[in-house]
C-alpha positions as CSV (number, residue, x, y, z in Angstrom):
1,X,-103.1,86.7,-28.0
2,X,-101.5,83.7,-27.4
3,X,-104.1,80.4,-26.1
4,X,-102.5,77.8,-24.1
5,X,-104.7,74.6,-23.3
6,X,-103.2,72.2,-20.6
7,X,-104.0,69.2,-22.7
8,X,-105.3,65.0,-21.9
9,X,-105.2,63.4,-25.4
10,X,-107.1,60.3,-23.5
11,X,-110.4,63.0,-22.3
12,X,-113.0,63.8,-24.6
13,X,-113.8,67.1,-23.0
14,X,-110.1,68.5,-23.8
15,X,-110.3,66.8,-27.0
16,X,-113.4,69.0,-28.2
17,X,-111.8,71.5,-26.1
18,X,-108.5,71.9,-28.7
19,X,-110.6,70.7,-31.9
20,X,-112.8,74.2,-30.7
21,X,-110.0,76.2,-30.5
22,X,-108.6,75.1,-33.7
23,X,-112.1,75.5,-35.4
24,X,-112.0,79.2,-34.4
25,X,-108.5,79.5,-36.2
26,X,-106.3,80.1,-33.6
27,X,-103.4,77.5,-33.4
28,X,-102.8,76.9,-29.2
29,X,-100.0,76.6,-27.5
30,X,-100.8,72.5,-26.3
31,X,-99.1,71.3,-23.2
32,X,-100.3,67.6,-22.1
33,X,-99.7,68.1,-18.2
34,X,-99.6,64.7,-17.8
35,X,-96.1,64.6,-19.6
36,X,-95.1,68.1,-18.6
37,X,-96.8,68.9,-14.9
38,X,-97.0,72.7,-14.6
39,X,-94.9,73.5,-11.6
40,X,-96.5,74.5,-8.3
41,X,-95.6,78.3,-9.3
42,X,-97.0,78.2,-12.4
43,X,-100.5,76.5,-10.7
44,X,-100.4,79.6,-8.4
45,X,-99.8,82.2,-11.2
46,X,-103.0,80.5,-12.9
47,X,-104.9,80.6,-10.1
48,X,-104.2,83.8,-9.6
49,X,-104.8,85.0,-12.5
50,X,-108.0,83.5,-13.0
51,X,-108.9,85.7,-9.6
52,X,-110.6,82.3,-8.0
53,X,-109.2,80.3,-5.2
54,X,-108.1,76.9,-5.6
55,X,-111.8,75.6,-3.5
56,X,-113.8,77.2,-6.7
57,X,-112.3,75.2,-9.5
């Protein structure tokens, strides 16, 4: 299984976030979305796959 975790170096929550995820042993795939915005198809593939709607996040 691969982890992905749309990153903010500057936010403590996504900090513990990623130190979590590396605690566990698993080495995540880290994109910081501030750099590299997902692209309004991949938000809607996420969305989707989460099986919420955008109002519930």
């Amino acid at each position: 299984m691969t982890i992905t975790i749309y990153h903010n170096p500057n936010c403590g929550t996504s900090r513990n976030t990623l130190a979590i995820i590396r605690q566990s042993g698993e080495e995540p795939e880290v994109i910081e979305y501030l750099k590299n915005p997902p692209s309004r198809e991949r938000l809607v593939d996420l969305i989707a796959a989460m099986g919420m709607m955008p109002r519930q996040l």
